[in-house]
N, C-alpha and C positions, 0 to 999 in steps of 0.2 A: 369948322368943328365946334368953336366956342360957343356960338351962337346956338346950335341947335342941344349942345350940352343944356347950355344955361336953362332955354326956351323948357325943355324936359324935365329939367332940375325944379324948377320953379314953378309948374305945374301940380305936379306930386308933391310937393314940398307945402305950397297953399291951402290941399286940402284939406289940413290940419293944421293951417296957423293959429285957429283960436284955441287947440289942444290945449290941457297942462299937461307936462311931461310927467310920470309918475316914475316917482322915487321907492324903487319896489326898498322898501329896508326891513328885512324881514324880523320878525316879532322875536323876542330875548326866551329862549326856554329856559325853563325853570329846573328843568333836571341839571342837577350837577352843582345845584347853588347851594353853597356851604353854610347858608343861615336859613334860620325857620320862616324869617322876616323878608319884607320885600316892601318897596316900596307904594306898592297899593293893597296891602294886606295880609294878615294872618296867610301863609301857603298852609292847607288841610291837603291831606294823603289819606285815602280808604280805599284799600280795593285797589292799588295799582292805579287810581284817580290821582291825580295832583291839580291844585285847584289855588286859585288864587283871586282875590274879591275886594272891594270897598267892604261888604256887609257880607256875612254867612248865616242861614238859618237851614237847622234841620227838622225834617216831615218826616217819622217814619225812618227809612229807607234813603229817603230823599234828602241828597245837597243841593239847596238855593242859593246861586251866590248872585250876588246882586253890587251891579258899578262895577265897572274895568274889569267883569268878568274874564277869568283866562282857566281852561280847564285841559289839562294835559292827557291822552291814555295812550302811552306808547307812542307812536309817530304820528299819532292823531290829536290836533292842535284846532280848539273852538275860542274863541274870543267875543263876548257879545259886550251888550250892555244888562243881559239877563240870562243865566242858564239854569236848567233845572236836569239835573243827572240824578237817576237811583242809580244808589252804588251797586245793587245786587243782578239787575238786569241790565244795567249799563243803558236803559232807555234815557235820551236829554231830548230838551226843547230848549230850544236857544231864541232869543230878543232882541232887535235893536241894533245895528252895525253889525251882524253877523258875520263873522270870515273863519273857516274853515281851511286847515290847509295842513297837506300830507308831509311831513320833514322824511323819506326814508331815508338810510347810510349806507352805503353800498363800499367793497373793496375792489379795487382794479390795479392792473399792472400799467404804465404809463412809462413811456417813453422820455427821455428827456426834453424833448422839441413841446413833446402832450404835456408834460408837469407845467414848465412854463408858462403854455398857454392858458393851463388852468388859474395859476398864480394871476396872468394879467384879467382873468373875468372875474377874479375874485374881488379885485378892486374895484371894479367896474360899480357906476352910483345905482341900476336896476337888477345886477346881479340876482339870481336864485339862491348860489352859493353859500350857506350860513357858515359852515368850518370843516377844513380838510385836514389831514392828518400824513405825511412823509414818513413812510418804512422802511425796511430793509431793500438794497436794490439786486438785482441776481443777471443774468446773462438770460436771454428767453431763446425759443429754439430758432430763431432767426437770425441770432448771432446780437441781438441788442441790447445794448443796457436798459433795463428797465427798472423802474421802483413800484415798488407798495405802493397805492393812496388810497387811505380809506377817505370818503367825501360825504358829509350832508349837505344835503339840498332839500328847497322847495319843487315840488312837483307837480303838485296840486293843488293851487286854491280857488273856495269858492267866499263871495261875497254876497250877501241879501239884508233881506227886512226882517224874516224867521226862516227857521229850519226846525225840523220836530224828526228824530230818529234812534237807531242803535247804534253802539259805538263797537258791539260786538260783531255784531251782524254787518254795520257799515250801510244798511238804509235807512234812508232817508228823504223829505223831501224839502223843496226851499222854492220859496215864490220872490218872485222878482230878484232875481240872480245874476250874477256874472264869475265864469267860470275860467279858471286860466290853469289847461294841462298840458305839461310840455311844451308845445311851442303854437298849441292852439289856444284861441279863444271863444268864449262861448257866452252869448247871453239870451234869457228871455223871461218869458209869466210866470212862467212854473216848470219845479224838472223833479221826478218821481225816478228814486232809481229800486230798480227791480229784485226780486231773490238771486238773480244770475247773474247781477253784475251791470246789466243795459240801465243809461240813463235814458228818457224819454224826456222831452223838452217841450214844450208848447212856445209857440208864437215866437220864432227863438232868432240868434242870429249865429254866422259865424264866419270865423278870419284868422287869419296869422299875424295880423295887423295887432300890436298892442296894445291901441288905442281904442282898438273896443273895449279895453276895462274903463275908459273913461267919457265912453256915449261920441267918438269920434275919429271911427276908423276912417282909416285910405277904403279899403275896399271889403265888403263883407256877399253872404250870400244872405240874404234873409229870409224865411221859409215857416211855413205851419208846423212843421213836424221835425224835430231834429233828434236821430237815436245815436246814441253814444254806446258802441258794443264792444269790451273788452276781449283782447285775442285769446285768455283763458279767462272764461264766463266763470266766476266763484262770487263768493261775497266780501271779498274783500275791497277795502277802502281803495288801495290803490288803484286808479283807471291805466298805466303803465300804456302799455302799447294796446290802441284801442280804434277800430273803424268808424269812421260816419258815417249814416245815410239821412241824405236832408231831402226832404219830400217836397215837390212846390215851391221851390228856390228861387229868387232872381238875382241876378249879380246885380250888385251897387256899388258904385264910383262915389266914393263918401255918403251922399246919402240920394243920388240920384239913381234911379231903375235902369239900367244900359240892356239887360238880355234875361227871359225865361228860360227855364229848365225842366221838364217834369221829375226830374229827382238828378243828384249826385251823391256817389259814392266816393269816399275818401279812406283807403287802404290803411290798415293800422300799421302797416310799417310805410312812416315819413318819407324814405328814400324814393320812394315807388310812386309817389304824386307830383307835377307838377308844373306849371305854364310860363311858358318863353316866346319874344318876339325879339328878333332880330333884323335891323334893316340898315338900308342907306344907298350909298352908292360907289361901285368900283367900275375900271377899266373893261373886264369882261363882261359882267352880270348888266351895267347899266343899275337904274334904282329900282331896290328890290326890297321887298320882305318876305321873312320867313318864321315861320309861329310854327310851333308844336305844343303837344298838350300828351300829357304821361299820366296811366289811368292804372287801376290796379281792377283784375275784373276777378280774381277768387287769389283767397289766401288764410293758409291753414297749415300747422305745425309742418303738414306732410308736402302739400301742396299752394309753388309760387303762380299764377298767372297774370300777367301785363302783359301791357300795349302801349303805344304808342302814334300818335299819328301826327305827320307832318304836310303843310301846306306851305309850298311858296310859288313867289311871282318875282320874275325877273324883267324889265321892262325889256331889252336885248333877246332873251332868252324865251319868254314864255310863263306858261304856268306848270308846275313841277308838283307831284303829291305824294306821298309813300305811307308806310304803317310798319312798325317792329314789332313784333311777339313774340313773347319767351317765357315758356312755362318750364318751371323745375320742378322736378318730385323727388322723393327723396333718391331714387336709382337713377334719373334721369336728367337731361338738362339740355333744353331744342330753344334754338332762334331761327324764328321767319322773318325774311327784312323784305320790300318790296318798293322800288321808287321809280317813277317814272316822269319824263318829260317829255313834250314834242317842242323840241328843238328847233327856233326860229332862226337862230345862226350856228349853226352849230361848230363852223371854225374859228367862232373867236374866242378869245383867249388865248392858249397854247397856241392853236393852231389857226390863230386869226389872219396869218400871211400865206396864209393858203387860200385858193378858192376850191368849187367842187369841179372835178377834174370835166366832168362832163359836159361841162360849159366854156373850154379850154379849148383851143385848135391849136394856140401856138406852140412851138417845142423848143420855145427859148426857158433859160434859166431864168429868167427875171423881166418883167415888164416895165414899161418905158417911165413908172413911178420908182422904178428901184426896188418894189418888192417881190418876194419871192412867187413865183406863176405856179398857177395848180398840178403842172407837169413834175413838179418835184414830191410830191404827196401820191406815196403810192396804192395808200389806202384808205377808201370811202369812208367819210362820217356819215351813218343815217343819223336823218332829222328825229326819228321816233327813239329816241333814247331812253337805256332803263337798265337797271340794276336787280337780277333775282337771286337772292341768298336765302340757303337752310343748312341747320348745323342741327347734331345731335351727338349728347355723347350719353350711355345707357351700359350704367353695371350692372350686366348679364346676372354675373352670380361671385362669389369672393376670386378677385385676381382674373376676371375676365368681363373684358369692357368691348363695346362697340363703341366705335367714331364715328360719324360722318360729314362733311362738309361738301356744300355745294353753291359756286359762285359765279353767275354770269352776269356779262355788261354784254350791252349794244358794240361795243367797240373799245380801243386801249387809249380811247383817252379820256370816256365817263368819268371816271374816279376822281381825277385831277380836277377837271375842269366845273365838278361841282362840289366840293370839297368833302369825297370821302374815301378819299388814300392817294395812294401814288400809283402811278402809269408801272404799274409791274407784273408780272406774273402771278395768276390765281391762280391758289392751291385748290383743287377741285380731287376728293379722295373718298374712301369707302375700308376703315380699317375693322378685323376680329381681332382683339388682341388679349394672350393669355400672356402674364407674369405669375411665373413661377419661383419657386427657391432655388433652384438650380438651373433654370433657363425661361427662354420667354418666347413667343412663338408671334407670327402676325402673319395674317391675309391681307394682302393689300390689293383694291382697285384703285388704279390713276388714272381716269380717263381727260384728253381733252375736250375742253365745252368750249373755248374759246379761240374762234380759228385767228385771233389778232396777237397771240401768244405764242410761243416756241416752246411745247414740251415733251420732257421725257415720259413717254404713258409707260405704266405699267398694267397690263390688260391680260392677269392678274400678277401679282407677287408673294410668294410663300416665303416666310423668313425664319430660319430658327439662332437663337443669341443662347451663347453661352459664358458667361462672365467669370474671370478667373474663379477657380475651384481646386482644392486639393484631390486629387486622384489614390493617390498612394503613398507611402514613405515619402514627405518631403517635392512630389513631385506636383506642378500643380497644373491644368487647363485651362485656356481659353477660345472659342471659338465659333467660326457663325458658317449657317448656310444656308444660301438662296437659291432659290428656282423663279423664274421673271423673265414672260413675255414682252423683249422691250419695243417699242417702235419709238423713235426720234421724229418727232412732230414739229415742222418750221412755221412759222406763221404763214400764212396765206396773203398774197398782195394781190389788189386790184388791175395791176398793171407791173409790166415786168421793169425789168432795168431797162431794155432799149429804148423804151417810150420815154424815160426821163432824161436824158444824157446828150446834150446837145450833138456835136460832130462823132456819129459813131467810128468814120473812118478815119478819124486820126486817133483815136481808142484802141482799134484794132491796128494801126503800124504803129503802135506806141510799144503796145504787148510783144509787137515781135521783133521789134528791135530790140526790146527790154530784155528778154530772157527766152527768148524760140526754145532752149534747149531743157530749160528749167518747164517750163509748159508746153510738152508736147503735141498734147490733147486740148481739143476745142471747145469741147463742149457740147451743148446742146441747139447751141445760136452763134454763128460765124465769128458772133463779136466776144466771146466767151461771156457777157454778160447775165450769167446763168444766175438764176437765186439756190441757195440751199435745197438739197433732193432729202427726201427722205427716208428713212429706213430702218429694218429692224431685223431682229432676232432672237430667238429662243437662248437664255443666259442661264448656265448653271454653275453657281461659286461655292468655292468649299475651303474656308481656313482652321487651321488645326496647330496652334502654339503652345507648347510649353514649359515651364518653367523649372529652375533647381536651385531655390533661394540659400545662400551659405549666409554665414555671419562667422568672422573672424576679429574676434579683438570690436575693437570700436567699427568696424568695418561690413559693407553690409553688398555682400556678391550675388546678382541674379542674372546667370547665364538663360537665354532664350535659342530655342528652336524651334523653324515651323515652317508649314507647307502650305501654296494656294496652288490650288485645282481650278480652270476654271476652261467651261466648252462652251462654246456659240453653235448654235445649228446653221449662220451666215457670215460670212465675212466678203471683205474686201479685194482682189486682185490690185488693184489698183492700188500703190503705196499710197498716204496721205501723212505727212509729217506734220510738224507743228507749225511749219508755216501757212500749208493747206488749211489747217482745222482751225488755223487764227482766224484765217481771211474767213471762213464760213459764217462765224461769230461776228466779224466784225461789219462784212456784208447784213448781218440778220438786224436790220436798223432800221425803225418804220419810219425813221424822219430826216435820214440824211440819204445821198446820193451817190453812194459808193462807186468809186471805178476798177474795183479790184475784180483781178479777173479769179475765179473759184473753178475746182478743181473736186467733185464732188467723189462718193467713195459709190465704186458700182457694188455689184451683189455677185459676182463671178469666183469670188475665190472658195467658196465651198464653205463645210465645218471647218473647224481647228480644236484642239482642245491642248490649252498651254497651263504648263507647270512654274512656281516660280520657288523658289525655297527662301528662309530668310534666317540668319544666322544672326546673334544680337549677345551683350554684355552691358548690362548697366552697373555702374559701383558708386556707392553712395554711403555718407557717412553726417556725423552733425558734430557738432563744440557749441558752446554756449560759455558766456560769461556772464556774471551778475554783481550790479553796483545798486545795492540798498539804501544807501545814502542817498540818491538821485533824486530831487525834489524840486517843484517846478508849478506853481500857483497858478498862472495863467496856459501853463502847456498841458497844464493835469499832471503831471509825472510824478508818483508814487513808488521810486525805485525804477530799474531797468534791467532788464536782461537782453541780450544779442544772442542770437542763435543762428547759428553760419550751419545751411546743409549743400555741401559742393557734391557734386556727382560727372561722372563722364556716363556717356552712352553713346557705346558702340555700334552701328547697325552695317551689315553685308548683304545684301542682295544679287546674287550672279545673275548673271544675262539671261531673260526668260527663255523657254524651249521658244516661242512665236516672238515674230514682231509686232509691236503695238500698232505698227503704221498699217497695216490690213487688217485690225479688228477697228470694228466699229465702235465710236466715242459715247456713251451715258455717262458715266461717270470716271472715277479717278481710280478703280479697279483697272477699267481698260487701258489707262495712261500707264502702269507700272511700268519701271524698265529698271537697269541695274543702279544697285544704290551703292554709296562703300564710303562711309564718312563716320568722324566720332563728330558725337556734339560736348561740348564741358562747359559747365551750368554751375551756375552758384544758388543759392536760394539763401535772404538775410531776412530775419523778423529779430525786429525790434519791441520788443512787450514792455508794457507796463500792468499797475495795479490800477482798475478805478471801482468806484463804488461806496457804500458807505463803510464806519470802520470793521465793522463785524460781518461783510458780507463783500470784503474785493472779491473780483474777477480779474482773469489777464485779460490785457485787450491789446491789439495787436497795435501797435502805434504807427510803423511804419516797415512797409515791405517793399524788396527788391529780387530784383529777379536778372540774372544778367547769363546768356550762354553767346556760345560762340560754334561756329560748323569749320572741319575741317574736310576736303572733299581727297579721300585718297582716291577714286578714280578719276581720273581726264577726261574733261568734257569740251571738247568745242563750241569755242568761244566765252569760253570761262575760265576763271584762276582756279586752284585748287583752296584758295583761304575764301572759305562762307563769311556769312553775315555774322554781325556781332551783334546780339538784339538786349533789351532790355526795358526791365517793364517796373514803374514805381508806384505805389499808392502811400499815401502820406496824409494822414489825419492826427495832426500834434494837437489840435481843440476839437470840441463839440461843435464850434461854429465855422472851423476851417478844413478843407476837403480838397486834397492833390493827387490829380495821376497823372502819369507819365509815361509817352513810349518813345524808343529809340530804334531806328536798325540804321547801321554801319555798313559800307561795304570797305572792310581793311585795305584789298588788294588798292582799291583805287582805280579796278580796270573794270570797264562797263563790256557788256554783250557782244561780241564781235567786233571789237573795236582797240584788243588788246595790241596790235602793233599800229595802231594809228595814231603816228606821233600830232598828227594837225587834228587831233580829237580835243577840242577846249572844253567838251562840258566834267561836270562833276560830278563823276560817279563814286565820292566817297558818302557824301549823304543820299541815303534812300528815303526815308521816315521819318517823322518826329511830330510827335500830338502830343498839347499838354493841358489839360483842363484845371481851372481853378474856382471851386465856388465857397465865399465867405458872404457868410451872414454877420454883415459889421454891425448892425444892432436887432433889437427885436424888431421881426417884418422889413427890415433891411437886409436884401441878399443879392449878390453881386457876383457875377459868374462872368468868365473869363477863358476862350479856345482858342486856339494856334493849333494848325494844322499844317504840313510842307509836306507834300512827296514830290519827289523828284521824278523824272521818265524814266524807268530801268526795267532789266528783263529782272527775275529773279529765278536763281537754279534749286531743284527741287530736292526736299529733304521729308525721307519716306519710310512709314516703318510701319508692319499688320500689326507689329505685338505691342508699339511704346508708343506713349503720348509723348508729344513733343511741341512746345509752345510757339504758338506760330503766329506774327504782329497785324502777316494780311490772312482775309477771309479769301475763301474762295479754294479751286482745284490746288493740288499739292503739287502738281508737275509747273513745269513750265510755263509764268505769265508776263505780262508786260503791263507795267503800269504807266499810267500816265502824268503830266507833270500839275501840280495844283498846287496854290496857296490860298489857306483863309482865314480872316480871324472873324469869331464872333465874340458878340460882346451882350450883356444883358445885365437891368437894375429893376427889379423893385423894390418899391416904398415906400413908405407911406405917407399922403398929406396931409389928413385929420385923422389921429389915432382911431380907430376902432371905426372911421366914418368913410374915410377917400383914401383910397389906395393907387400906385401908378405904377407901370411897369414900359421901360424901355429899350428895345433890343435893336442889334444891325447885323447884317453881315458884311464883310468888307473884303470881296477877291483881289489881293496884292497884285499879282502877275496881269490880272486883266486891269486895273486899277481902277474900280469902280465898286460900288455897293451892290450888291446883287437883293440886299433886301431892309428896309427901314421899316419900323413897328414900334409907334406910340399907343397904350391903351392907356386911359383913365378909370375907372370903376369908384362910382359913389354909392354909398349905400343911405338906404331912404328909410327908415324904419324895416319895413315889412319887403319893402322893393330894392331890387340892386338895377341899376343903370351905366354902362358901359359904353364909352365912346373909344374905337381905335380909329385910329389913319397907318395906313399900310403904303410902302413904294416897292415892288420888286422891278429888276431892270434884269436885260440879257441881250445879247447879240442874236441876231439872227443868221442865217443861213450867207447873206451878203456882207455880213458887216455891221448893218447898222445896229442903232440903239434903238429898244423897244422897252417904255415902260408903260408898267400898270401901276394905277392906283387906285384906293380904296377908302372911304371913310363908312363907317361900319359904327351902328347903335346896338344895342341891345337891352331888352326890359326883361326881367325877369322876379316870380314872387320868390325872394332869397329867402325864407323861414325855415326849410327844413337842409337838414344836415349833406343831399345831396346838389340842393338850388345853388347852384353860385355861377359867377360869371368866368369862364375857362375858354380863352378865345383863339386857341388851336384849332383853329377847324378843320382838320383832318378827320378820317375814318380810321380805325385801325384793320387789322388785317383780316379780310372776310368780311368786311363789311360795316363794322362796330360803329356809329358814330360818334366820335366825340360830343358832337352837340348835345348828347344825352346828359353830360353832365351839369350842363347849363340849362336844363329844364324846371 
């Protein structure tokens, strides 16, 4: 890794060793100077002019200042060795070391983390920054502390030989120039700027390199024609947010020719432009590289359009290509993504212990190397792999919006295998949706696109919401209702269970020794090794709750009532319990080998249409204590308040008119069954004051959250004492940041196991995650996770009308989790302030005792270039046993100048496609 750092480093680094480094030290204004006198002259004021000189003569109209020329009008700053201004037209010609340059002041809201960062550029020896100013701070609607900064800065300057123009008007022109706006630079012969704002440049060059203000950039374009067009064309001085187009371009590698161009365009918004290569070599890909290039093709107050195109080469893999497009309008907002490969291995990596089944006769689990045999892979990778994503979302008209997304791969394990997301379920949908004041309404399409997926379609879904409302005296509503054509769509496999599973007949006398009476039914294949069937039905749900809020004393009573309706046009004969409906899920596994024998739900039982009622009391109340004294320099503390709000909530659900076990499973509708538990909940915030003196805010310093379930009905193979759960976040600094979760199981008695005294595991911990991230100096941040769950079922806690906080995600009935421990760990920080940055992160699996993933990145920055060296290890078990790792070392080049370029080496996609690599463009 050093070696090719170094080798990179010291390339880029040479092409500018004869550079001088420029000391940007911006020039002293004169506004605000309490004397008349100044060091190079008599300061003259006319006309809103302020003017300062070795020598002053007047013509007329006309001020000639002559030696150390320095002439101020408003935020426009000329400096020569000779200027000649009429006060009345504001016409000047400037002499001799000409520089020009824009000071405007602008006010912003800043964050604490932003103030900071502003403070260390301020020091910085090239800074823009002239003087900032710290105001009042206030709460913003994101819940932040924020402060005032008013800031000047340099924006704009130009340097030459002369300049002849208005100071009104803001044209002008200037021969042999060098121009420096924003975070471009620009030079050439001559640049003429127009009535509308456009500079036009002859014989010109340009970069984000800073070192063209000094004849010695890294890399430039150089070109006949270069127009400089402001995004609101006026005449004003300021160029602000402004496009290129350079005509007759060729890139240069400091000053040698590398590639022509017949023209590029450079987007006035910075974000929207910009070129990335990334390479090296890992375990999957073999040595690769991958380059993208970010283009901006129209852009107007109304209307955004970019693009995006990527190229890569995987020595293992192939040659890979794609393109992203996304145009916003002001109602609207579409991305088209499109990538493809032809796949020259396409099982390695993930599924590199596989071969293609095709080429497979034997029906052993493992071959005479010990790795896992194609026979265990039950579904086909094609070699021609790809990615086709469109999203749209489109305000109709006020409170009524279209959605759309649509996302397919070759297969479920694209995404992974070339790093743009995770092997999971694509959301593939089609939504109308009105919000209203009073309710909100949606058409939904869910179709399946991808037969490697398991999904609920909805083909269609009508939905109406209605969010608590007062109805009448005191009395208040809430409520929803759907109609949804569902079908339950399993993935589709290549090859059944029988084909993978070595001796099917000790399978089948395994089954019927094991439980004959519990599985009476065969199935579909002698050996019961059925996959998931699937199935549907016409759903129509209808809830109806509510409310009769009292307050007594400090005390505060909401009784709840309410009704679900709900009819299938298909059901089940066939019971299926939760055991049944585990195994179908747990069967539904495209890379393991399940031998569970499944018990599928037939279509015989006809309609049903079941009722459920739900009876409910929540009582809730608050106290609060307060100590003003409370003071604490390093913790912030500003006084303190405690505010304790305990509540119980009651919920009663009777036994539904149907069984859950012959209606068909979508979601946690069809699981309901009889509920009868209180939960008692505490809720603690800890506040203080922060802010400046004249403008505190509370802020919440530290909260807890602690409830507990009590189950008055009997459930086999459960205590009637629930979980104790509890939830903490704790931020006593700005730079320190704690959360925390707990669940308890009190009883101490796990799932079916309450009279088994030879039961040694330990079912009093279920949970427990606690993250820590402290930023111990500036760009020093150090983050810290611990994760434990334990194997346990957990019993289900359910309610239509009350939110109820719940530690795991997922169905509210009946689950089983499994046992894991891990910690991660992660550092960066920095090597050379403001130059070399590092970041190093692990995972480490306790229970498996190994690292599951090591990540060294380095990131130096070059001027105008950032360069990135990681080395990656991920490890994992396979199917037999063994140990399988991957590794990685990974470069990456990127022009770092504008505010979205930087090196971000998560290579993930986000969900529908996004890729992260974009941010490293």
């Amino acid at each position: 890794m050093n070696k090719y750092f170094l080798i990179i480093t010291a390339l880029l680094t040479n092409l500018c060793v004869l550079c001088g480094e420029e000391k940007n030290k911006p020039f002293q204004s004169l506004q605000g100077n309490n004397s008349s006198e100044s060091s190079s002259g008599v300061m003259q004021t006319i006309n809103n002019i302020h003017a300062t000189a070795d020598k002053f003569d007047f013509k007329d109209d006309n001020l000639v200042a002559n030696g150390k020329a320095h002439v101020i009008y408003f935020d426009m700053d000329i400096i020569a060795d000779y200027i000649s201004v009429n006060t009345k037209t504001k016409d000047f010609e400037a002499r001799g070391n000409v520089n020009i340059e824009k000071r405007p002041t602008s006010t912003n809201d800043l964050t604490v983390k932003e103030l900071n960062q502003l403070k260390r550029d301020a020091k910085k020896s090239n800074t823009s920054i002239l003087s900032y100013e710290v105001g009042e701070s206030h709460i913003d609607s994101a819940g932040n502390l924020v402060y005032e900064v008013t800031k000047s800065e340099i924006t704009d300057k130009w340097k030459g030989e002369k300049a002849v123009g208005n100071m009104d008007t803001k044209l002008f022109e200037m021969d042999k120039f060098h121009l420096r706006t924003g975070i471009d630079y620009v030079k050439g012969e001559k640049a003429t700027k127009s009535d509308d704002g456009t500079i036009t440049i002859k014989d010109g060059r340009f970069s984000t390199c800073e070192h063209l203000y000094n004849d010695c950039e890294h890399y430039s374009f150089a070109a006949s024609t270069i127009e400089l067009v402001p995004e609101n064309k006026n005449k004003s001085f300021a160029l602000g947010r402004h496009s290129k187009w350079i005509w007759n371009p060729t890139f240069r590698l400091g000053d040698v020719p590398v590639l022509w161009f017949p023209f590029i365009y450079v987007p006035s918004n910075p974000d929207s432009w910009g070129l990335g290569a990334r390479g090296g070599e890992t375990s999957d890909w073999g040595w690769f590289l991958q380059l993208n290039k970010k283009m901006t093709l129209y852009y107007d107050k109304d209307t955004y359009l970019r693009t995006r195109f990527l190229v890569d080469y995987f020595s293992k893999r192939g040659f890979g290509y794609g393109n992203e497009t996304k145009l916003d309008t002001t109602n609207t907002s579409s991305r088209a993504f499109y990538y493809s490969i032809d796949d020259k291995s396409p099982y390695e990596g993930t599924t590199g212990e596989y071969q293609d089944p095709e080429d497979v006769s034997s029906n052993s689990n493992s071959s005479e190397d010990g790795s896992i045999s194609t026979n265990t892979l039950r579904t086909k990778i094609p070699t021609e792999r790809f990615e086709r994503a469109f999203s749209n979302t489109t305000h109709i008209m006020p409170h009524f919006d279209f959605r759309l997304n649509y996302d397919e791969v070759s297969d479920w394990y694209f995404k992974e295998d070339f790093d743009f997301g995770e092997n999971e379920e694509v959301a593939n949908y089609a939504v109308l949706e009105y919000q209203g004041e009073h309710f909100s309404t949606a058409l939904t399409a869910r179709p399946r696109v991808n037969d490697d997926f398991s999904v609920v379609e909805k083909m269609p879904e009508l939905r109406f919401d209605f969010p608590r409302q007062k109805i009448t005296d005191n009395i208040y509503h809430q409520g929803e209702i759907s109609l949804a054509e569902l079908k339950m769509k399993w993935r589709d496999y290549d090859k059944g269970r029988t084909e993978i599973n070595d001796d099917l007949s000790e399978i089948e006398q395994r089954w019927r020794d094991y439980d004959e009476e519990y599985y009476p039914e065969r199935g579909d294949n002698e050996y019961g090794l059925d996959d998931p069937a699937d199935y549907k039905t016409l759903r129509f749900d209808m809830v109806n709750m509510y409310y009769y809020p009292l307050k007594s004393d400090n005390f505060n009573f909401i009784p709840r009532l309410g009704m679900r309706n709900t009819y299938y046009t298909k059901t089940s004969k066939r019971d299926i319990d939760y055991r049944n409906l585990g195994t179908l899920f747990i069967v539904d596994d495209i890379e393991d080998t399940h031998e569970d024998y499944v018990v599928n739900y037939d279509d015989d039982g006809g309609d049903e249409f079941r009722t459920l009622f739900e009876l409910g009391l929540e009582v809730n109340t608050k106290f609060y204590k307060t100590w003003d004294d409370t003071k604490h320099s390093y913790l912030n503390l500003d006084g303190m308040r405690h505010v304790l709000k305990p509540y119980i909530n009651y919920n009663f659900i009777p036994e539904p008119s149907s069984s859950r076990d012959n209606l068909y499973y979508f979601d946690d509708i069809d699981r309901i069954n009889k509920q009868h538990f209180i939960r008692f909940g505490l809720n603690q915030n800890f506040q203080t004051r922060r802010g400046l003196p004249n403008s505190k805010s509370v802020y919440n310093w530290l909260t807890i959250e602690n409830y507990f379930d009590f189950h008055i009905e009997n459930e086999e193979g459960f205590s009637n004492i629930g979980d104790f759960g509890t939830v903490v976040n704790f931020t006593p600094h700005d730079r320190l940041r704690i959360s925390s979760s707990l669940l308890l199981n009190p009883s101490g008695k796990g799932f079916d196991n309450e009279d088994d005294e030879d039961d040694n595991t330990d079912d009093f911990f279920h949970k427990f995650t606690t993250n820590l991230e402290y930023e111990i100096a500036d760009d020093w941040i150090f983050n810290l996770e611990y994760s434990f769950q334990n194997e346990y079922y957990q019993r289900s806690v359910y309610s239509m009308g009350s939110s109820l906080t719940d530690l795991n995600a997922g169905t509210s009935f009946l689950r089983r989790y499994g046992r894991s421990q891990t910690v991660e760990a992660s550092l960066e920080f920095p090597i050379i302030e403001d130059d070399m940055y590092g970041e190093i992160s692990c995972i480490y699996d306790i229970d498996r005792a190994y690292f599951t993933e090591k990540r060294l990145m380095l990131k130096k920055k070059l001027h105008c270039w950032e360069l990135a060296t990681e080395l990656l290890q991920e490890q994992s078990r396979n199917t037999t046993g063994d140990m399988e790792t991957t590794t990685g070392i990974l470069i990456s080049l990127y022009i770092a100048a504008y505010p979205s370029v930087g090196v971000k080496l998560n290579r993930e996609r986000e969900s529908g496609g996004e890729d992260t690599r974009e941010s490293s463009n």
